[in-house]
N, CA and C atoms as an extended XYZ file, in Angstrom:
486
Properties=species:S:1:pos:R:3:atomname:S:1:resname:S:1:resid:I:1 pbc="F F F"
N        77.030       85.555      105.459 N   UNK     1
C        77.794       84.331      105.449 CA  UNK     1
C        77.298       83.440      106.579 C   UNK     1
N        76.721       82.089      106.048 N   UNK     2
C        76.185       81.675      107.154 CA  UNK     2
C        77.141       80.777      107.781 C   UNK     2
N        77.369       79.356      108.856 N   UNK     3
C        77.760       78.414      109.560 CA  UNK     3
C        76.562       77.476      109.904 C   UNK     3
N        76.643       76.344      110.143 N   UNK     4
C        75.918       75.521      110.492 CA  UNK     4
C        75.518       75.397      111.742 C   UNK     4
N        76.763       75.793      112.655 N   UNK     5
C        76.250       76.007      114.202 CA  UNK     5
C        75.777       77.100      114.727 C   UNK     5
N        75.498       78.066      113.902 N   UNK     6
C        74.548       79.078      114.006 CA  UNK     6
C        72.713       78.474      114.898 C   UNK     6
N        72.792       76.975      114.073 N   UNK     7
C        71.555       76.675      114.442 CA  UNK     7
C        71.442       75.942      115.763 C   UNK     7
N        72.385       75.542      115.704 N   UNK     8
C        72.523       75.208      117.447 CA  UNK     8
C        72.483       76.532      118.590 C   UNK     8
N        73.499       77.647      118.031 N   UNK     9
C        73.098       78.713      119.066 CA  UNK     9
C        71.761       79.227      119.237 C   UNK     9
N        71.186       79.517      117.516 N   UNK    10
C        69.530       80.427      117.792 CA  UNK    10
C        68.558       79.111      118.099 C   UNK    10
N        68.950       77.829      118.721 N   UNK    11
C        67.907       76.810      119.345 CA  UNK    11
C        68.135       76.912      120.509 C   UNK    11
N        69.221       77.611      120.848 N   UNK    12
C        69.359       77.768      122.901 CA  UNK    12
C        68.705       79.012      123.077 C   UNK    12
N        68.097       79.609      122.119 N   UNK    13
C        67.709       81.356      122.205 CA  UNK    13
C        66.529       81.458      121.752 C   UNK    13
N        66.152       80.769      121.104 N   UNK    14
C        64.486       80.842      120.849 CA  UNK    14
C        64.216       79.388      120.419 C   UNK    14
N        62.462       79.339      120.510 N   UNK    15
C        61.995       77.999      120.699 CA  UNK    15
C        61.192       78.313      119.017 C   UNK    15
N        61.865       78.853      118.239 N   UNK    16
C        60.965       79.149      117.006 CA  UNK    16
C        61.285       77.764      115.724 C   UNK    16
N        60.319       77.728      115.094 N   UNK    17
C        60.885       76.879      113.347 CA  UNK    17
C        62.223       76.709      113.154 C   UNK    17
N        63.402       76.515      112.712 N   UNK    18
C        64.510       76.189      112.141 CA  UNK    18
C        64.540       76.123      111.275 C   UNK    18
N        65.049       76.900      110.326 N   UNK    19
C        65.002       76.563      108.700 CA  UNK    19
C        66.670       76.550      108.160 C   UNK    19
N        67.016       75.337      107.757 N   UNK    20
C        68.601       75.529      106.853 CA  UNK    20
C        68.303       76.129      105.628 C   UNK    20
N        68.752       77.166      105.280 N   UNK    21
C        68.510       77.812      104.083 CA  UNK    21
C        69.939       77.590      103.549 C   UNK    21
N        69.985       76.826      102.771 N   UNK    22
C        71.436       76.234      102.024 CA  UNK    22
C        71.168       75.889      100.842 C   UNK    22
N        72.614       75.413      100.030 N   UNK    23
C        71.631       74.731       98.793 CA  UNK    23
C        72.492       73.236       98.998 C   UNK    23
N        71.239       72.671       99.260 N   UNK    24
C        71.822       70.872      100.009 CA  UNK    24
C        71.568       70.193       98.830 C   UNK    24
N        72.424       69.184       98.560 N   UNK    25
C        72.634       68.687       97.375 CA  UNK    25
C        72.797       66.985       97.175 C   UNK    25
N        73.176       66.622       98.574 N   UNK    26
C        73.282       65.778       99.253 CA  UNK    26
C        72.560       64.844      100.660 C   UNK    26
N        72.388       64.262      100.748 N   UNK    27
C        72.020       62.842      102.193 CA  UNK    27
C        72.722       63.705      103.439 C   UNK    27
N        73.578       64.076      103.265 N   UNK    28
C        74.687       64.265      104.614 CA  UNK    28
C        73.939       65.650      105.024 C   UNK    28
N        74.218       66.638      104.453 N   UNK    29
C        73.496       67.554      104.434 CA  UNK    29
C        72.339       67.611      105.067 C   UNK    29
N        71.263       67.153      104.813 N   UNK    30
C        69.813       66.299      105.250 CA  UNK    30
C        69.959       66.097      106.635 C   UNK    30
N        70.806       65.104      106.876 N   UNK    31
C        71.230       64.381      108.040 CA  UNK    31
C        72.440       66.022      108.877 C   UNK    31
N        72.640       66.393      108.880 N   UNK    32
C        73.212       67.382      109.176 CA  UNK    32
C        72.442       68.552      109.575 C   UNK    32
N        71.626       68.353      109.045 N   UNK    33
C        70.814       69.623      109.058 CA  UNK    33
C        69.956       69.284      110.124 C   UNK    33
N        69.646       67.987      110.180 N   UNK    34
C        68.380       67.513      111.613 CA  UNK    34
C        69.482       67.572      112.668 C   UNK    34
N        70.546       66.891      112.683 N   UNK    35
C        71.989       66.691      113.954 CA  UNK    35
C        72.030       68.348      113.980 C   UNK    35
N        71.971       69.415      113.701 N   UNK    36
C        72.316       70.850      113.899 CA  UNK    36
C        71.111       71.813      114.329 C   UNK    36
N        70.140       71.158      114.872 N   UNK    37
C        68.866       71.190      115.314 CA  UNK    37
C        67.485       72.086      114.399 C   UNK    37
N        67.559       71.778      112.847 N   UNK    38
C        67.289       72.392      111.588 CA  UNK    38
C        65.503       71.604      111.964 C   UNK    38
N        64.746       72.455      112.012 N   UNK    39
C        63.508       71.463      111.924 CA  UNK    39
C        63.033       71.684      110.722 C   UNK    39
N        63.292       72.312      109.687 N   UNK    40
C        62.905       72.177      107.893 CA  UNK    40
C        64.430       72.772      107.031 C   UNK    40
N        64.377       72.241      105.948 N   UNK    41
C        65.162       72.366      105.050 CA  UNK    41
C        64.647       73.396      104.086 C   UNK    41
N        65.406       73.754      103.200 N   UNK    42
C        65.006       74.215      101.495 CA  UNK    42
C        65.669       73.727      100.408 C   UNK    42
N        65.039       72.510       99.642 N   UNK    43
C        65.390       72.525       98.678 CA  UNK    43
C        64.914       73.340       97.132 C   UNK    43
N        66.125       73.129       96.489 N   UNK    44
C        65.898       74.285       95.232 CA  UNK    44
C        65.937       73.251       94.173 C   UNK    44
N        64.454       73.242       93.809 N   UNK    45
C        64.164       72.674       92.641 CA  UNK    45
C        64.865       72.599       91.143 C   UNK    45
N        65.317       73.722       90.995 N   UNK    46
C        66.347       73.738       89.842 CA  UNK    46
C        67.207       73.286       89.756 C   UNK    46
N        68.353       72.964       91.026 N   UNK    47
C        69.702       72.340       91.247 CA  UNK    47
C        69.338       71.065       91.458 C   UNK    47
N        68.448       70.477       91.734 N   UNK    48
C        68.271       68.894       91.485 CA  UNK    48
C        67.218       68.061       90.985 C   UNK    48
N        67.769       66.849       90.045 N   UNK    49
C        66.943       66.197       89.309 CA  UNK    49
C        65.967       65.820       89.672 C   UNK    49
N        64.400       65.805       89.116 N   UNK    50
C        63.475       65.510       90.072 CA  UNK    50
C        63.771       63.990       90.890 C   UNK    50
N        64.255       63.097       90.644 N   UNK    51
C        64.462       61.939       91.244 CA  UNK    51
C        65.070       62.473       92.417 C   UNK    51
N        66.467       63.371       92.506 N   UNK    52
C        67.113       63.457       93.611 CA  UNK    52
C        66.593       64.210       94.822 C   UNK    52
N        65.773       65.259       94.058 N   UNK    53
C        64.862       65.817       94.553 CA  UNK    53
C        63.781       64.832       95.299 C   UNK    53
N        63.130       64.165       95.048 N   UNK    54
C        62.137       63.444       95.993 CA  UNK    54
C        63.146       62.464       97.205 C   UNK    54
N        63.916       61.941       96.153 N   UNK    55
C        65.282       61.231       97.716 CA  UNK    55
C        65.222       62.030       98.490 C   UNK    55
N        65.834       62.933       98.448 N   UNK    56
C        66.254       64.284       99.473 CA  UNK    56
C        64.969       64.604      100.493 C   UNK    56
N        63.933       64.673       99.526 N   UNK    57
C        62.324       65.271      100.412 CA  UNK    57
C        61.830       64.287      101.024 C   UNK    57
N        61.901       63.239      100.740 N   UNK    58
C        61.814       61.968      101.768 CA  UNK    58
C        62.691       61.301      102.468 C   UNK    58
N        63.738       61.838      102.436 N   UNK    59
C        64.978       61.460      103.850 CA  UNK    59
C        64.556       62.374      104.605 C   UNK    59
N        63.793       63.722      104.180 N   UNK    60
C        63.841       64.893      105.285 CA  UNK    60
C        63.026       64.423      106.130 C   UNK    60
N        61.799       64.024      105.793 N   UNK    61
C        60.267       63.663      106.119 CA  UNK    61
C        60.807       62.468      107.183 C   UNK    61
N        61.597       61.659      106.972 N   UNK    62
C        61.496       60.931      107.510 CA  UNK    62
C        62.147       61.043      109.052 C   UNK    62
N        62.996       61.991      108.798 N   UNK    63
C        63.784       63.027      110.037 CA  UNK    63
C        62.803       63.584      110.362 C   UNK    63
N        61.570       63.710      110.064 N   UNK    64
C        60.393       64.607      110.941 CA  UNK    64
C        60.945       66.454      110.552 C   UNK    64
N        61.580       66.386      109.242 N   UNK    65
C        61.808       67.767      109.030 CA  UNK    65
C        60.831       68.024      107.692 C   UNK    65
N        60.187       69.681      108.516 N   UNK    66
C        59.551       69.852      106.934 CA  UNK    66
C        60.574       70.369      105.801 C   UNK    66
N        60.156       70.853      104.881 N   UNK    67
C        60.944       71.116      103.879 CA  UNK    67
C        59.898       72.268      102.924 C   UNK    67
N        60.818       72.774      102.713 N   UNK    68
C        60.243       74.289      101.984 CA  UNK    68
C        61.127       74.099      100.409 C   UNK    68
N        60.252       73.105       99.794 N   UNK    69
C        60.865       73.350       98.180 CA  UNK    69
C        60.576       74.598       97.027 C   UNK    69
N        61.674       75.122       96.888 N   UNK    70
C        61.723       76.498       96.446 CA  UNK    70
C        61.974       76.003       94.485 C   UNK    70
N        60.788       76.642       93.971 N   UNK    71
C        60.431       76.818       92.417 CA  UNK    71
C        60.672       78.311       92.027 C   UNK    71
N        61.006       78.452       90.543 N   UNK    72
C        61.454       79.369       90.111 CA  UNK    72
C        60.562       79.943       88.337 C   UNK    72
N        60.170       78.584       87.733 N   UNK    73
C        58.849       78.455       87.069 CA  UNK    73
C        58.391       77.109       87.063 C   UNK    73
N        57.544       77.232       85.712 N   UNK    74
C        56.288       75.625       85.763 CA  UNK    74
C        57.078       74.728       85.479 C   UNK    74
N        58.619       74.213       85.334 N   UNK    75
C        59.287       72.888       85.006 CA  UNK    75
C        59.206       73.227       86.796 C   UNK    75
N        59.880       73.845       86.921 N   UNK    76
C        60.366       73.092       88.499 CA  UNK    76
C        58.753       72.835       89.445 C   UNK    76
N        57.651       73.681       89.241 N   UNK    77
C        56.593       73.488       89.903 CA  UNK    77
C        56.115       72.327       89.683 C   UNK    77
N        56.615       71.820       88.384 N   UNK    78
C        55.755       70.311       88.087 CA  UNK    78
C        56.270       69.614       88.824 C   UNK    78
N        57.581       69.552       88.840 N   UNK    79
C        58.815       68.523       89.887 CA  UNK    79
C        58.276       68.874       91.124 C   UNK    79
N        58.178       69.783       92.009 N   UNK    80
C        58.024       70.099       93.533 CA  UNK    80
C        56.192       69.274       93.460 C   UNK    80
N        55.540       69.674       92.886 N   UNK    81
C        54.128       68.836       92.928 CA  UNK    81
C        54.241       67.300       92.809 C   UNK    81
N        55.085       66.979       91.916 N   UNK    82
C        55.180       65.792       91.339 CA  UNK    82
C        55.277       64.565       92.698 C   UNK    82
N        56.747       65.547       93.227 N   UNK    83
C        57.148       65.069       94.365 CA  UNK    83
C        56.072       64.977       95.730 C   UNK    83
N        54.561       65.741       95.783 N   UNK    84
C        54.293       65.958       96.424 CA  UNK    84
C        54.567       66.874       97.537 C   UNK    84
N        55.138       67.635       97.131 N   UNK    85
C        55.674       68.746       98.292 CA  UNK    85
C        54.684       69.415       98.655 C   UNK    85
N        54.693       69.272      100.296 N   UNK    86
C        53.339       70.457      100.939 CA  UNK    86
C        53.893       71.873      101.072 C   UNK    86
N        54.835       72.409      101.114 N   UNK    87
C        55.389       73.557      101.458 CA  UNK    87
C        56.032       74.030       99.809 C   UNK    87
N        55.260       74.940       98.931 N   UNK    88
C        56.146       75.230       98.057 CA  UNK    88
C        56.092       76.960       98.020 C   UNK    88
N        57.733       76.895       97.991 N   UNK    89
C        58.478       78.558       97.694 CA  UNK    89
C        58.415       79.007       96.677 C   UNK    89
N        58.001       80.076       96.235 N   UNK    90
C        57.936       80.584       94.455 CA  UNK    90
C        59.155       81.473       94.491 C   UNK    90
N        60.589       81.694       94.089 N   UNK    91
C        61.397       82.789       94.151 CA  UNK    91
C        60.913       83.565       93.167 C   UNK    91
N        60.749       84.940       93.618 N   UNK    92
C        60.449       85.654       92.324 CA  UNK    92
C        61.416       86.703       91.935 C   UNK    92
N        62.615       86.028       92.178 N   UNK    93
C        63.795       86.400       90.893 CA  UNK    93
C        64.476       85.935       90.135 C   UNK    93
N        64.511       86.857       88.835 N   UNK    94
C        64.871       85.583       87.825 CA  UNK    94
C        66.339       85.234       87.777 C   UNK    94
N        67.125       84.477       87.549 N   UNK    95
C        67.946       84.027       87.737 CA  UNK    95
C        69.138       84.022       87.004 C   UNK    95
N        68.142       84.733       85.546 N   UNK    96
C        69.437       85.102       84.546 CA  UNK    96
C        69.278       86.622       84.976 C   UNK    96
N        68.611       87.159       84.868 N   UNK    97
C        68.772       88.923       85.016 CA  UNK    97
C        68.742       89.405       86.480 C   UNK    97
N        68.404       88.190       87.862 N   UNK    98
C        68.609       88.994       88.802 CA  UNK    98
C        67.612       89.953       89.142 C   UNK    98
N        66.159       90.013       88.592 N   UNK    99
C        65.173       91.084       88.956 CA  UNK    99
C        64.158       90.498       89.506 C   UNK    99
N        63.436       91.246       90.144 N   UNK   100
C        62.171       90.347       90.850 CA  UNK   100
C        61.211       91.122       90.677 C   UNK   100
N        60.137       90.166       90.264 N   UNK   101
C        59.051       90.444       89.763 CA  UNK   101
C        57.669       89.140       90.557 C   UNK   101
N        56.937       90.700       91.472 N   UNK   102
C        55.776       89.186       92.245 CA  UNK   102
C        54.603       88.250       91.138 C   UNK   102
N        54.778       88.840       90.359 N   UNK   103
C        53.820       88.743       89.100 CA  UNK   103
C        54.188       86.970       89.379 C   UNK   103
N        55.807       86.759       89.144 N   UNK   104
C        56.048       85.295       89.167 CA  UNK   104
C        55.774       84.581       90.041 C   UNK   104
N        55.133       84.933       91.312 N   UNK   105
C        54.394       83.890       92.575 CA  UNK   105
C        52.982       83.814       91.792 C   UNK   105
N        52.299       85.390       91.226 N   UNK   106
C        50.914       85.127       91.343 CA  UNK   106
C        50.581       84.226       90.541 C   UNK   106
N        51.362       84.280       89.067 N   UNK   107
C        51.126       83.076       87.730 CA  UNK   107
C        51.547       82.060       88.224 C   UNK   107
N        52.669       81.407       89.318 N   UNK   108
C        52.283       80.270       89.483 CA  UNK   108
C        51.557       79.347       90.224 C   UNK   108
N        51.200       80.225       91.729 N   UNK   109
C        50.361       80.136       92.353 CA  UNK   109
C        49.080       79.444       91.947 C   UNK   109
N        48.349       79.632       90.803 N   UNK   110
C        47.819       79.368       90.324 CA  UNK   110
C        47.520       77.982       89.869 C   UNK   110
N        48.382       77.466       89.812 N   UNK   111
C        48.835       75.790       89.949 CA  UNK   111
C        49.085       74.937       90.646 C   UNK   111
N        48.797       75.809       91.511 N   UNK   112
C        49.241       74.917       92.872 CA  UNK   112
C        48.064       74.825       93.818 C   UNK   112
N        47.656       73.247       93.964 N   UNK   113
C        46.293       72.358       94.286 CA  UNK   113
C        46.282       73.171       95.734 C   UNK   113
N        44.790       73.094       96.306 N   UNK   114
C        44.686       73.789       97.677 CA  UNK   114
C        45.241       72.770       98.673 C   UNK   114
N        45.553       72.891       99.988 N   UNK   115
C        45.959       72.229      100.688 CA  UNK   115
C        47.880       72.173      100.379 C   UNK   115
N        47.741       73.193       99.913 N   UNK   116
C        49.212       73.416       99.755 CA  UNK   116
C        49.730       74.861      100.471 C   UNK   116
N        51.037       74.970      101.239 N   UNK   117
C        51.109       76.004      101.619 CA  UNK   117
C        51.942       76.790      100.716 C   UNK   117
N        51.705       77.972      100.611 N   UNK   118
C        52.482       78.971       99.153 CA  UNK   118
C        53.379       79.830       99.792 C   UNK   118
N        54.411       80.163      100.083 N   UNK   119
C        55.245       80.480      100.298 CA  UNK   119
C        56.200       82.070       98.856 C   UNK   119
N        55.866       82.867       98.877 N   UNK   120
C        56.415       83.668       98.224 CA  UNK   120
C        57.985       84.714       98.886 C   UNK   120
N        59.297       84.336       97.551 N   UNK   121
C        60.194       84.686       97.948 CA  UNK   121
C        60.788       85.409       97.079 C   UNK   121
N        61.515       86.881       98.069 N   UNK   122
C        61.828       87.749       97.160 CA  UNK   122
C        61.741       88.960       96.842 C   UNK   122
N        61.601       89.803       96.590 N   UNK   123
C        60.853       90.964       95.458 CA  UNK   123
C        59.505       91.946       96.419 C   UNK   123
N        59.502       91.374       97.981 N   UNK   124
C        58.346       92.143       98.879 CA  UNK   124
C        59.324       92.896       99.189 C   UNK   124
N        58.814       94.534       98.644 N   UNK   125
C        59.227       95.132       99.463 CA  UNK   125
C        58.310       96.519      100.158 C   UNK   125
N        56.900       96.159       99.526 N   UNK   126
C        56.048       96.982      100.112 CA  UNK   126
C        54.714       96.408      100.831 C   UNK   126
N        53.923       97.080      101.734 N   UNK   127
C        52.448       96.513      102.377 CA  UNK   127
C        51.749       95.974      101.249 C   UNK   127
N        51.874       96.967      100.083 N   UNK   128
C        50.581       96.525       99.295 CA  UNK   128
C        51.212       95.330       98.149 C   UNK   128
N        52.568       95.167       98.339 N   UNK   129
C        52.812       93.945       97.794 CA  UNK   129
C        52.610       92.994       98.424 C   UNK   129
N        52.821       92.660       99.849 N   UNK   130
C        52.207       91.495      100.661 CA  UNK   130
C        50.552       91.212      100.650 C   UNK   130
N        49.944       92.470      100.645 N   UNK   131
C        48.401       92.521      100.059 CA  UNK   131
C        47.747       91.861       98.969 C   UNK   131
N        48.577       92.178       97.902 N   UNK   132
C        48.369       91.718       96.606 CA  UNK   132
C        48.872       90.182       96.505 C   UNK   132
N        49.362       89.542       97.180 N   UNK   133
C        49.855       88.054       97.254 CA  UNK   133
C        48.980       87.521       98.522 C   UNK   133
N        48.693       88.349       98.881 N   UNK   134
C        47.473       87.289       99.840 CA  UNK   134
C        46.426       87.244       99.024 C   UNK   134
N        45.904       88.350       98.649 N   UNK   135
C        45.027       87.949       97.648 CA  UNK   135
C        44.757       87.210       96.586 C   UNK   135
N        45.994       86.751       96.885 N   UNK   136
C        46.525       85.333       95.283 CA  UNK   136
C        46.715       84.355       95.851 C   UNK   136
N        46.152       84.110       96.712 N   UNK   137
C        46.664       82.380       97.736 CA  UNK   137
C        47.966       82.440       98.143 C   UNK   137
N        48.599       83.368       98.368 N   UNK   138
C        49.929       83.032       99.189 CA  UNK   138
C        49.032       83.244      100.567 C   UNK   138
N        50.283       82.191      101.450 N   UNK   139
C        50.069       81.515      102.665 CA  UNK   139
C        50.925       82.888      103.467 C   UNK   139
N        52.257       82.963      103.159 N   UNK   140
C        53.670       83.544      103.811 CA  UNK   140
C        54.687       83.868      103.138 C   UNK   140
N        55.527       84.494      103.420 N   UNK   141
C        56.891       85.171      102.946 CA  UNK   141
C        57.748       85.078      103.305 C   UNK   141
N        58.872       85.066      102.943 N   UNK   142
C        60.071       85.021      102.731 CA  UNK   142
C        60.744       86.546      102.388 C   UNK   142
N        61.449       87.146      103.415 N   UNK   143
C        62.014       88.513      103.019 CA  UNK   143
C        63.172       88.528      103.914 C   UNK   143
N        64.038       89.471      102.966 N   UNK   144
C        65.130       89.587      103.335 CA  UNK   144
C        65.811       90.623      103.244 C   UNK   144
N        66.021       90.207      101.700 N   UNK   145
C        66.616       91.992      100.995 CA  UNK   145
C        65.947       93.514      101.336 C   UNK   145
N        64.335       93.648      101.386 N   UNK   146
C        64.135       94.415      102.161 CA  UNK   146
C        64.545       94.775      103.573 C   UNK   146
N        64.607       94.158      104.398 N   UNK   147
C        64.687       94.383      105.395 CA  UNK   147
C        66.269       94.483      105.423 C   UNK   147
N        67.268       94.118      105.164 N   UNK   148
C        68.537       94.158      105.529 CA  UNK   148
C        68.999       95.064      104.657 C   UNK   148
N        68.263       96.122      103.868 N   UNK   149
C        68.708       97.346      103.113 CA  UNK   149
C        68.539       98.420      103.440 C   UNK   149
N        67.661       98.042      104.779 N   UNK   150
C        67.484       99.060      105.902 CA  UNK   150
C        67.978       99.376      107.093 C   UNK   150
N        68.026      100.327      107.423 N   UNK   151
C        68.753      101.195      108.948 CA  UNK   151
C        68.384      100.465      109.793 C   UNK   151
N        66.966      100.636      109.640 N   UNK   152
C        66.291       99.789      110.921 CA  UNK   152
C        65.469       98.891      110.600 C   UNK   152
N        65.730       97.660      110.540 N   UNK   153
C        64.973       96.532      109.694 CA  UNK   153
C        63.841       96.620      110.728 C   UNK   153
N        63.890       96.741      112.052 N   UNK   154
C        62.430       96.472      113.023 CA  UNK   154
C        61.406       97.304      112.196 C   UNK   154
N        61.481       98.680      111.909 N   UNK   155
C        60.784       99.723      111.478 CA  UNK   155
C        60.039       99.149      109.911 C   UNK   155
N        61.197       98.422      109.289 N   UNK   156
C        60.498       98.410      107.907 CA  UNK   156
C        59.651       97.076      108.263 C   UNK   156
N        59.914       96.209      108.945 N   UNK   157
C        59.215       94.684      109.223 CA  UNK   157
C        57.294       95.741      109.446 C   UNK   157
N        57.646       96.549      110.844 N   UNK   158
C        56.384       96.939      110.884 CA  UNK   158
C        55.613       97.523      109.843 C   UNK   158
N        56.064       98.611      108.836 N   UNK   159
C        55.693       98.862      107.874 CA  UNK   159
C        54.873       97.450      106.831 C   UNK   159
N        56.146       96.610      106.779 N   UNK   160
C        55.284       96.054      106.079 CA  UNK   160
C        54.169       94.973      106.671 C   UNK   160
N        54.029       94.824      107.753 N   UNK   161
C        53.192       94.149      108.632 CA  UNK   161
C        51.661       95.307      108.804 C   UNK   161
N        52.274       96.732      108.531 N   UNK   162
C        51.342       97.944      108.783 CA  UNK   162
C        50.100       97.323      109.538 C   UNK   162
């Protein structure tokens, strides 16, 4: 369960990225998210129209926040490109059944022009799955569920960092 002033505390505690991981839907939000010391957003391509979608990605930009637009297949990849997005997230779970499958970063990956950073989310939960997505033009990851299904998330981070 997150809070918004969460990001004000972990900016007095580390000097790292900021990411609002929300689903912002709105201007205020945007603007909220830079006032709460957020230095990138995530928007989710599916929950908004590509029009609102580029509003949103260019109020961020203009706050000097990056933005990590998160795709789920090729309608929303066309929208996140369309828009020009440099940072795109592939979730690779599906959304009606809830399963994750990396297969869905590597097929779309594939579409996505160089000079783009690839971002895969989801479904890592082994070395040789982070292996197998570098080898597919992913840039970085996104993990979670692994690690917080564990005793000792430090232990599995290294594992999968091996």
């Amino acid at each position: 369960q997150g809070d918004i002033e969460y990001l004000n505390q972990i900016r007095h505690v580390v000097d790292l990225p900021l990411l609002r991981k929300d689903f912002i839907i709105d201007e205020y939000q945007v603007v909220e998210a830079r006032v709460y010391s957020a230095d990138a957003i995530l928007l989710i391509a599916t929950v908004l129209p590509e029009k609102e979608l580029r509003h949103l990605y260019n109020l961020s930009k203009a706050l000097d926040m990056d933005v990590l637009v998160e795709v789920h297949d090729k309608k929303d990849l066309k929208k996140a490109l369309n828009i020009g997005a440099e940072i795109i997230g592939i979730n690779n779970r599906d959304l009606k059944k809830f399963k994750t499958d990396i297969n869905t970063t590597i097929t779309l990956a594939k579409g996505i022009p160089e000079g783009r950073i690839i971002v895969s989310e989801s479904g890592i939960n082994t070395k040789e799955d982070i292996e197998t997505l570098v080898t597919n033009s992913v840039h970085t990851f996104l993990i979670g569920e692994a690690l917080m299904r564990e005793e000792d998330p430090g232990e599995k981070l290294k594992e999968l960092l091996g």
